[in-house]
Residue frames as qw, qx, qy, qz and C-alpha x, y, z in Angstrom:
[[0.432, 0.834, 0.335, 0.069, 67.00, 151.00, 155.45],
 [0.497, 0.152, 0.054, 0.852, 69.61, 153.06, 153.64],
 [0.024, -0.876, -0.347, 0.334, 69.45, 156.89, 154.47],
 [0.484, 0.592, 0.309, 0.566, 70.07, 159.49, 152.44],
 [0.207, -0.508, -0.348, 0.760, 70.64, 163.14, 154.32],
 [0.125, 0.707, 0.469, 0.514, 68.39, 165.77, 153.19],
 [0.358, -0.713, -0.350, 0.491, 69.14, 167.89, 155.87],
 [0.092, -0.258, 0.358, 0.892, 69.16, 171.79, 153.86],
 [0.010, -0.095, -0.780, -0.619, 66.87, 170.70, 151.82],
 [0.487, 0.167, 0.170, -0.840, 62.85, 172.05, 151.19],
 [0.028, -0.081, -0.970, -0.226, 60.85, 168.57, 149.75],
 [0.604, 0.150, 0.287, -0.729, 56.64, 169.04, 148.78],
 [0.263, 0.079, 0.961, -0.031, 54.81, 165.84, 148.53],
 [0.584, 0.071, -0.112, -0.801, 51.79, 166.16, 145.96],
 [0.797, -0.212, -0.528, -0.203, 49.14, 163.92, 146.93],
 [0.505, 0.270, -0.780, 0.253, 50.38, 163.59, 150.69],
 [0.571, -0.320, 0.189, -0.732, 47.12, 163.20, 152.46],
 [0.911, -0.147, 0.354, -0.151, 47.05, 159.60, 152.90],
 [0.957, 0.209, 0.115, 0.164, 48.80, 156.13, 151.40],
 [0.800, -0.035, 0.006, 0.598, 52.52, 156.32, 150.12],
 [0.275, 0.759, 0.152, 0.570, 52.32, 160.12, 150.16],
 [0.605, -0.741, 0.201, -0.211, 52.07, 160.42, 153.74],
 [0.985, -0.011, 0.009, 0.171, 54.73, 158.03, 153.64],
 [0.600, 0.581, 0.154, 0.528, 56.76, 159.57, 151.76],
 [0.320, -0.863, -0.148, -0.361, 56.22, 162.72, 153.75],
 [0.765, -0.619, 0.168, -0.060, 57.47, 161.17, 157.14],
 [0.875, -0.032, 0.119, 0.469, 60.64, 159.53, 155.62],
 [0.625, 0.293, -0.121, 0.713, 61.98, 162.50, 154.15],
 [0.415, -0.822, 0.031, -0.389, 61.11, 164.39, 157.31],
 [0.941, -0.302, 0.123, 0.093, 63.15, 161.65, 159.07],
 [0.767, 0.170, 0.144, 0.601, 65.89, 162.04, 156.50],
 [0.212, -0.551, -0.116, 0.798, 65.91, 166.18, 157.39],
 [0.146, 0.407, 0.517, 0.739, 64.03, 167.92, 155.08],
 [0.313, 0.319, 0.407, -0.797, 61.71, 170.33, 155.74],
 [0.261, 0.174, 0.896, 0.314, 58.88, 168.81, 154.34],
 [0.184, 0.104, -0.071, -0.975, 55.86, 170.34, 152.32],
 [0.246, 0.325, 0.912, -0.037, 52.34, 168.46, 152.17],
 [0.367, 0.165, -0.029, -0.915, 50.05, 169.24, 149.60],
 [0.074, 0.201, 0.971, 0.105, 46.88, 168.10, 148.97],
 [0.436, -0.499, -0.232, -0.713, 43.14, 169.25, 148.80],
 [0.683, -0.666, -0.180, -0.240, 42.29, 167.49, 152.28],
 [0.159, 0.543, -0.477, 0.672, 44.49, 169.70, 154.14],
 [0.752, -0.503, 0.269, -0.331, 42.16, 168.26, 157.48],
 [0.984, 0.090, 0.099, 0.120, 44.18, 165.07, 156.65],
 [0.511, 0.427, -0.320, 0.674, 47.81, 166.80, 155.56],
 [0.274, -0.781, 0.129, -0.546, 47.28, 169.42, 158.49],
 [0.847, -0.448, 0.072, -0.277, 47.24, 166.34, 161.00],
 [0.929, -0.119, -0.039, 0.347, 50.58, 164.77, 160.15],
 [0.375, 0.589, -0.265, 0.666, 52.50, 168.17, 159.58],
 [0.401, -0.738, 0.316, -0.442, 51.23, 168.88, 163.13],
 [0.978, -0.150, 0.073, 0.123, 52.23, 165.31, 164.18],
 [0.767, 0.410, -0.140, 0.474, 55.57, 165.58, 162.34],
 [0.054, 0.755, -0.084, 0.648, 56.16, 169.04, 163.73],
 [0.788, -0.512, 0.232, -0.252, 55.31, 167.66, 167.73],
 [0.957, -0.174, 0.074, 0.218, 58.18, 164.78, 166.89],
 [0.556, -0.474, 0.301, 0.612, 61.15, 167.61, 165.99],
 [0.579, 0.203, 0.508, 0.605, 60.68, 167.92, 162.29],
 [0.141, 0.390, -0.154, -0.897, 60.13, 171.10, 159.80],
 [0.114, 0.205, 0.866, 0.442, 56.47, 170.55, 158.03],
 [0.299, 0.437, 0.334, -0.780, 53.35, 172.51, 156.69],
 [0.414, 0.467, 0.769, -0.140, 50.31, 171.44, 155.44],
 [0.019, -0.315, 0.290, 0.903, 49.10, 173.53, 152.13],
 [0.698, 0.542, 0.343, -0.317, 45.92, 173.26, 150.09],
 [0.191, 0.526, -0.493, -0.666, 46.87, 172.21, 146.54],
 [0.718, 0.429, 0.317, -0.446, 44.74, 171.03, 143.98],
 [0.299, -0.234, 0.670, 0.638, 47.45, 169.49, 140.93],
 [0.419, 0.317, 0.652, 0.547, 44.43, 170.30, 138.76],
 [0.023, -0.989, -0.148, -0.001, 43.85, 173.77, 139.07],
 [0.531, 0.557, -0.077, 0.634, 47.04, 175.94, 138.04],
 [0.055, 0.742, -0.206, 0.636, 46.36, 178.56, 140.43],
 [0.798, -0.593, 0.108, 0.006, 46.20, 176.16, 144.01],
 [0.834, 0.048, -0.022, 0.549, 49.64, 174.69, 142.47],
 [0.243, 0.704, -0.158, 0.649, 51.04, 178.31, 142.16],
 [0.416, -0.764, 0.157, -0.468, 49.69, 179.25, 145.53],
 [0.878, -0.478, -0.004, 0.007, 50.77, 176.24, 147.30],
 [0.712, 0.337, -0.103, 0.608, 54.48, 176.82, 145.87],
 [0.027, -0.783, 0.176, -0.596, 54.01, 180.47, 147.20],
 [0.700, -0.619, 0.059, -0.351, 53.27, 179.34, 150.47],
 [0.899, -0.306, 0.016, 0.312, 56.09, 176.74, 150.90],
 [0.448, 0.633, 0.148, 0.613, 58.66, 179.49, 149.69],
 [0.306, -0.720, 0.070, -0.619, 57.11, 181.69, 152.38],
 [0.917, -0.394, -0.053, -0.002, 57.76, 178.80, 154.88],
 [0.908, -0.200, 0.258, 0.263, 60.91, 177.37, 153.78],
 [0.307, -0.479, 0.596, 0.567, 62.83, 178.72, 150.75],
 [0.477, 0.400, -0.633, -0.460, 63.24, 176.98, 147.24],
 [0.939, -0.008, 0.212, -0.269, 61.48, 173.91, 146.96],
 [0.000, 0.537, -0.788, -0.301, 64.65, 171.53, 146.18],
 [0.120, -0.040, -0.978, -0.164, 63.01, 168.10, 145.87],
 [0.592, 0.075, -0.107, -0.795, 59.57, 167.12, 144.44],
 [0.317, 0.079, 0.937, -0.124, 57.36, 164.13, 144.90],
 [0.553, 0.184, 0.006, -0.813, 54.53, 164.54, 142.32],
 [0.054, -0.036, 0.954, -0.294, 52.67, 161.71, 143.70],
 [0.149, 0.270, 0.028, -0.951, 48.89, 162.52, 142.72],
 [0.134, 0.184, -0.881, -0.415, 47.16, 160.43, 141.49],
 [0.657, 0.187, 0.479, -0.551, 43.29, 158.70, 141.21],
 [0.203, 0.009, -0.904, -0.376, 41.60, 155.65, 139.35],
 [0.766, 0.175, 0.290, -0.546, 38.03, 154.25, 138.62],
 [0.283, -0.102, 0.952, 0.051, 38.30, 150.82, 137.98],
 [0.668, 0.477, 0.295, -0.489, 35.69, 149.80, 135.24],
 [0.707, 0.121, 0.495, 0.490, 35.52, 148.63, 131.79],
 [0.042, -0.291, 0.201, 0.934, 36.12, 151.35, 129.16],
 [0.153, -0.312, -0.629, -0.695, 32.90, 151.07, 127.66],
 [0.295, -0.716, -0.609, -0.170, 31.27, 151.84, 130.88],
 [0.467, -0.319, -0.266, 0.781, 33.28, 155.16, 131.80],
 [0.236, 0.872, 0.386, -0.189, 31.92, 157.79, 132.01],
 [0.512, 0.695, 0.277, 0.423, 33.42, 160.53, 130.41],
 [0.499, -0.814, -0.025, -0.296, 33.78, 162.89, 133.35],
 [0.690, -0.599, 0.371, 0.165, 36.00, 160.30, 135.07],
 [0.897, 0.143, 0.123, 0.400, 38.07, 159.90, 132.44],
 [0.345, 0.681, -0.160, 0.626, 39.22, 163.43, 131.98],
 [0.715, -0.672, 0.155, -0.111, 38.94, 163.30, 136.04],
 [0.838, -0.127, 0.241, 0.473, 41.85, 160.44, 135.70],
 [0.701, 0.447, 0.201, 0.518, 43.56, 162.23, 133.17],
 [0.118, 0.834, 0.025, 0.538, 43.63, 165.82, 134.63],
 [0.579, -0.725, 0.329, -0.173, 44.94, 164.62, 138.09],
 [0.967, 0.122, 0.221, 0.048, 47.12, 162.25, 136.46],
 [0.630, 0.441, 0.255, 0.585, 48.67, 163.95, 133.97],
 [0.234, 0.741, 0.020, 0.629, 48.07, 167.04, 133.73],
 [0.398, -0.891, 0.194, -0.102, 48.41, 168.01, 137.64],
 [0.856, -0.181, 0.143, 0.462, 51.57, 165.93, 137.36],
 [0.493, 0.642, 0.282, 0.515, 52.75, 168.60, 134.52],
 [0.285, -0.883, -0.151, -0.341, 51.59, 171.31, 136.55],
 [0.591, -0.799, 0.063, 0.093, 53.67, 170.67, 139.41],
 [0.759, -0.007, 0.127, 0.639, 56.81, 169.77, 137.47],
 [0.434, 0.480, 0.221, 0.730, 56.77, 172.75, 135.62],
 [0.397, -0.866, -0.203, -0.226, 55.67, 175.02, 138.36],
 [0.769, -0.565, 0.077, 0.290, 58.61, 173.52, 140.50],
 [0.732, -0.108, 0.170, 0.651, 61.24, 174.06, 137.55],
 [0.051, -0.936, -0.084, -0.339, 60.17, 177.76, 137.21],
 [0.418, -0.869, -0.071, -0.254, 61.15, 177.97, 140.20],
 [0.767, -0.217, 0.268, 0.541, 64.39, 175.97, 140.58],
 [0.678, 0.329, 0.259, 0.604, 65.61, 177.74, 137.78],
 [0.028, -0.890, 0.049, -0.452, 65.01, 181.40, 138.50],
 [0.544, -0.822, 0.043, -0.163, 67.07, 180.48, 141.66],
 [0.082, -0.788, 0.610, 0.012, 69.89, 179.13, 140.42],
 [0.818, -0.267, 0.467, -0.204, 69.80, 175.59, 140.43],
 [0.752, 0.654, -0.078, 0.018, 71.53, 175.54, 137.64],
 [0.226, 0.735, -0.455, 0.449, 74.65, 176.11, 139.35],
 [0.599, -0.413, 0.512, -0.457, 73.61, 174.62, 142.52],
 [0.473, 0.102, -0.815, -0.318, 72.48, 171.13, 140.49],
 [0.206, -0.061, 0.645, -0.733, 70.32, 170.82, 143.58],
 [0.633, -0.017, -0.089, -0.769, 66.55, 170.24, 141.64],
 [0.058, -0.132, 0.978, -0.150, 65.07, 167.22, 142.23],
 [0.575, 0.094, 0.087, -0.808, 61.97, 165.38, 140.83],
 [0.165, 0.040, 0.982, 0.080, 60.57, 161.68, 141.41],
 [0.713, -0.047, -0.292, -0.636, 56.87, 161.34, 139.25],
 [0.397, -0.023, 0.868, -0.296, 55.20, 158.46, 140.78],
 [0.594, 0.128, -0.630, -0.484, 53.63, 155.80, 137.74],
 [0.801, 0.012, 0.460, -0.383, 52.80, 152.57, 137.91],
 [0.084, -0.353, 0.735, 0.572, 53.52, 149.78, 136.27],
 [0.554, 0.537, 0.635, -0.044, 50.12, 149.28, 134.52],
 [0.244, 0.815, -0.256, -0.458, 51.57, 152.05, 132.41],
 [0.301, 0.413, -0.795, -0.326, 53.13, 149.07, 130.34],
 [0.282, 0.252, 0.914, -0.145, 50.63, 146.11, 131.05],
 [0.491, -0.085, -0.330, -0.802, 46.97, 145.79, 129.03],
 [0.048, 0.399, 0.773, -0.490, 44.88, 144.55, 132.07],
 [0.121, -0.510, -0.664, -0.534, 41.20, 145.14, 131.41],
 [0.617, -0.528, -0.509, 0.285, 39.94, 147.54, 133.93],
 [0.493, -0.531, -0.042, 0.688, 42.13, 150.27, 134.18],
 [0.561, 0.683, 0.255, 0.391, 42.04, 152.03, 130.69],
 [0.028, -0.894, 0.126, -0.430, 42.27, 156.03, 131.51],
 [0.592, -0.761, 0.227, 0.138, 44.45, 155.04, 134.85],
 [0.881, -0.151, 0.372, 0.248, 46.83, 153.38, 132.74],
 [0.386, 0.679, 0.079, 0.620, 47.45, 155.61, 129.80],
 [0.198, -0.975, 0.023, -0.098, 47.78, 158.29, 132.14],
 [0.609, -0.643, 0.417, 0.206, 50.96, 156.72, 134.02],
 [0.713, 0.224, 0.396, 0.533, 52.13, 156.03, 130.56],
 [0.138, 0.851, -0.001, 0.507, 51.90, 159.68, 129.29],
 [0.110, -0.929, 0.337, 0.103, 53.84, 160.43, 132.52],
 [0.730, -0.310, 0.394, 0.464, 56.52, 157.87, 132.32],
 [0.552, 0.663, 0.273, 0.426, 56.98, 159.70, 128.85],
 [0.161, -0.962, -0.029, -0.219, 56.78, 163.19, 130.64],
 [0.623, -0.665, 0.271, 0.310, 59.46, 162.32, 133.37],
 [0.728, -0.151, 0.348, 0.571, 61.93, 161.87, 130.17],
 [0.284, 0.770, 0.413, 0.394, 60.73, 164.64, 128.27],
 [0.359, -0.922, -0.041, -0.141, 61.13, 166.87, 131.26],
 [0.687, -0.541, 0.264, 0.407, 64.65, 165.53, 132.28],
 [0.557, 0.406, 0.349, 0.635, 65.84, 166.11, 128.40],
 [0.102, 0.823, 0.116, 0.547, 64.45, 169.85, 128.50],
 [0.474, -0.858, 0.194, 0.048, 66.37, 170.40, 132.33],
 [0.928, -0.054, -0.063, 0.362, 69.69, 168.60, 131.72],
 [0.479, 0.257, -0.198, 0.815, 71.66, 171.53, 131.74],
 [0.352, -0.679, 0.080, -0.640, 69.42, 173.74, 134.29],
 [0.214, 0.158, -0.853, 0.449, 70.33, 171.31, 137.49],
 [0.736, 0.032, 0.196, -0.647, 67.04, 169.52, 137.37],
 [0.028, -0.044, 0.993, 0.102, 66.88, 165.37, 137.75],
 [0.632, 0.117, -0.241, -0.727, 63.92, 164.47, 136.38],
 [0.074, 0.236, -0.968, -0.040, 63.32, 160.97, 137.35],
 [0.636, -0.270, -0.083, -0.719, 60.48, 158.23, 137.59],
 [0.162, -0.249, 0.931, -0.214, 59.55, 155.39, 139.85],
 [0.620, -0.015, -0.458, -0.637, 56.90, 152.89, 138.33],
 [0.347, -0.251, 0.749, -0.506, 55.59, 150.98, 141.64],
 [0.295, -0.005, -0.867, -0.401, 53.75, 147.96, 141.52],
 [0.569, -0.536, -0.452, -0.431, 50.23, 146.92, 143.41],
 [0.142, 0.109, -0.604, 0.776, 50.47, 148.34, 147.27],
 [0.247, -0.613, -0.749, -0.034, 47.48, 148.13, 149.38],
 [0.081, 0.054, 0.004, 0.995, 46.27, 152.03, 149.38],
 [0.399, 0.414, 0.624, -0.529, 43.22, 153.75, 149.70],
 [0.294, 0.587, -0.321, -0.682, 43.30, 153.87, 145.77],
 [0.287, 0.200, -0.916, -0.197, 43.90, 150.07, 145.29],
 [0.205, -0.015, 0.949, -0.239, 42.06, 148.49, 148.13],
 [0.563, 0.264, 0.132, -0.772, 38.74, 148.28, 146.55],
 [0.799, 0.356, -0.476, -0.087, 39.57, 146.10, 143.48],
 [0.330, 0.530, -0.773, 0.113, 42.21, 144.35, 146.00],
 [0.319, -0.118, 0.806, -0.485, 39.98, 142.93, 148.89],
 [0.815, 0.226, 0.057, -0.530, 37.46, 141.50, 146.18],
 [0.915, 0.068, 0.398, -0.017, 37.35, 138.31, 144.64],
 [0.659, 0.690, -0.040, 0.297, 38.80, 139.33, 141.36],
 [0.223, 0.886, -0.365, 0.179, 41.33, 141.39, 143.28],
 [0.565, -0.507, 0.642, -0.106, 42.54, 138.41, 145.48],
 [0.904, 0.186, 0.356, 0.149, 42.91, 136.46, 142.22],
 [0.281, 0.913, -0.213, 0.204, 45.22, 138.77, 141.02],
 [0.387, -0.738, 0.461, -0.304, 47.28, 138.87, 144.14],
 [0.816, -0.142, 0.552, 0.094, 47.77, 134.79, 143.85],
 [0.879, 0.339, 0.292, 0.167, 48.71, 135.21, 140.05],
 [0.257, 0.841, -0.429, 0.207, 52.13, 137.12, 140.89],
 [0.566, 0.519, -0.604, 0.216, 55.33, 135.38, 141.20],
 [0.193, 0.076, -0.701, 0.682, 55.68, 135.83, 144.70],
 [0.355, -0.592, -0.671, -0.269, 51.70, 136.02, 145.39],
 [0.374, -0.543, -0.463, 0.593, 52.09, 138.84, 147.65],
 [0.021, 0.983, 0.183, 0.018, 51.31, 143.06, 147.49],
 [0.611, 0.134, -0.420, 0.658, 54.22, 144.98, 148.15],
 [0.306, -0.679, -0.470, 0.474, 54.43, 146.73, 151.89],
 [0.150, 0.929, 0.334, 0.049, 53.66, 149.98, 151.98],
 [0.241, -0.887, 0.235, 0.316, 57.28, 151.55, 152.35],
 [0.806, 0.040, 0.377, 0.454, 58.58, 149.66, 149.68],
 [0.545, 0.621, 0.106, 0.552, 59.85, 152.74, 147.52],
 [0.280, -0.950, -0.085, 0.106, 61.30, 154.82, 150.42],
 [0.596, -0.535, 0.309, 0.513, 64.66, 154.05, 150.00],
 [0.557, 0.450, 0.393, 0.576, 64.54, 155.31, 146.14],
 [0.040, 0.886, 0.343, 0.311, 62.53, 158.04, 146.74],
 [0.503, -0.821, 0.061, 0.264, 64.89, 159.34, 149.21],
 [0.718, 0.187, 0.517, 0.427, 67.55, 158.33, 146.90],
 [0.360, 0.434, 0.505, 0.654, 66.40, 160.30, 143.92],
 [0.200, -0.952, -0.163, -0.165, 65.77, 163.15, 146.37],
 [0.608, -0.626, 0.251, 0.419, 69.05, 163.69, 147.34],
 [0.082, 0.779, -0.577, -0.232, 72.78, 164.58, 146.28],
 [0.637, -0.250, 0.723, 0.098, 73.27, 161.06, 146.38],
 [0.591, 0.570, 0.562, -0.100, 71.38, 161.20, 142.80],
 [0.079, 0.704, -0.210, -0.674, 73.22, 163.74, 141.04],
 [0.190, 0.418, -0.594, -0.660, 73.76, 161.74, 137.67],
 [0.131, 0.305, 0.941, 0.069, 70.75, 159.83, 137.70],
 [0.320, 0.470, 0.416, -0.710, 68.08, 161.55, 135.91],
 [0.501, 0.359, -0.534, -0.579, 65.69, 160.29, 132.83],
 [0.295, -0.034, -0.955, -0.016, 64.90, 156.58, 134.24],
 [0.761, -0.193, -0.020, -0.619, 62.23, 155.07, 135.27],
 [0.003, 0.256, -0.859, 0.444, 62.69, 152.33, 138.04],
 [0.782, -0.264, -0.433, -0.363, 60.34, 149.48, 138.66],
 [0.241, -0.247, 0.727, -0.594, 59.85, 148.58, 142.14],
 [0.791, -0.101, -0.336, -0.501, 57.01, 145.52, 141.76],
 [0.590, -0.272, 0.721, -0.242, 58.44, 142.79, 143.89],
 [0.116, -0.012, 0.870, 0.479, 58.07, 140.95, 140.25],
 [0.432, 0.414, 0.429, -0.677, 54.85, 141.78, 140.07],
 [0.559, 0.608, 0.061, -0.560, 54.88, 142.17, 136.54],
 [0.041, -0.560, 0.769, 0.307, 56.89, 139.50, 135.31]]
């Protein structure tokens, strides 16, 4: 695996209580960050920052909610109070209810859409407050990878509200890099393809979802670390003039 040094650097993972968040998490612990987990089930973040923390690394656990304004504030305070300036973001967040769209409720759809979207918002714009009052303009230090999907450009039946969402961010991530480009904020997105998660496996160990799985290219999932070496990547210096794309990672998934 390519590495990237992050050593200096303050990285918070939204969403990194389980699946590629935790992931996430551990690699750019590995790659020297000090690392920031947020999530609502802090019993579940708590357990790998202590883990992490027992194997050498800098990491603490935080309650944040990406749809509630004032957990995202607080949980910024709190890594701040830890660490410093948050330099690199992971806003990773993210839920689905499989169904058709004439039998969603209503509820889950602004559910999908406010932890989707809008907590996705929330943290960007929370983080580039905060980059910017510190300078990162000068520094060119900010860093931010949104985590999509690529059903954001597919029309699978099934997914409605999960899918617009990750379209409205892949919009966001270029919206957001246009309004930083001169404040030393990358703004960048990675649009991953079907990974066996606790978000996916439901639809993926069923009948329907193992016919799926046989009718990609390479009839396979992809493994669960397949986007570390971006994300690290586009968290780093290594990244400085990459910011505005949006990077499929599918194993062809979607071809």
């Amino acid at each position: 695996m390519a590495t990237f040094d992050l050593t200096g650097r303050t990285a918070l993972v939204a969403g990194a209580s389980s699946g590629i968040g935790a992931q996430f998490a551990v690699k750019l612990a590995e790659a020297g960050a000090r690392v920031v987990l947020g999530a609502r089930r802090t019993d579940l973040t708590g357990q790998l920052a202590e883990r992490l923390r027992a194997e050498g690394h800098e990491a603490l656990a935080v309650a944040m909610d990406v749809t509630d304004e004032a957990s995202v504030v607080a949980a910024f305070d709190a890594a701040e109070a830890a660490f410093g300036t948050v330099h690199s973001i992971i806003a990773n967040a993210g839920i689905s209810a499989p169904g058709r769209t004439t039998d969603a409720s209503l509820d889950k759809v602004r559910q999908i859409i406010d932890t989707n979207y809008t907590g996705t918002y929330l943290v960007c714009r929370e983080a580039a407050r905060r980059l910017i009052a510190s300078g990162a303009r000068e520094r060119q230090d900010g860093r931010m990878v949104l985590i999509s999907s690529i059903t954001a450009a597919l029309t699978g039946a099934g997914d409605t509200a999960y899918s617009s969402s990750k379209a409205a961010v892949n919009h966001l991530g270029r919206v957001l890099a246009r309004e930083w480009v001169n404040q030393g904020i990358n703004v960048n997105v990675i649009s991953p393809g079907y990974i066996m998660t606790e978000l996916s496996e439901g639809f993926l160990t069923g009948e329907a979802g193992q016919r799926y799985i046989a009718s990609f290219r390479r009839k396979r999932l992809l493994p669960n670390d397949a986007l570390d070496d971006m994300v690290l990547y586009l968290s780093s210096d290594a990244s400085v003039h990459v910011t505005g794309a949006n990077i499929t990672i599918d194993d062809g998934q979607s071809l």
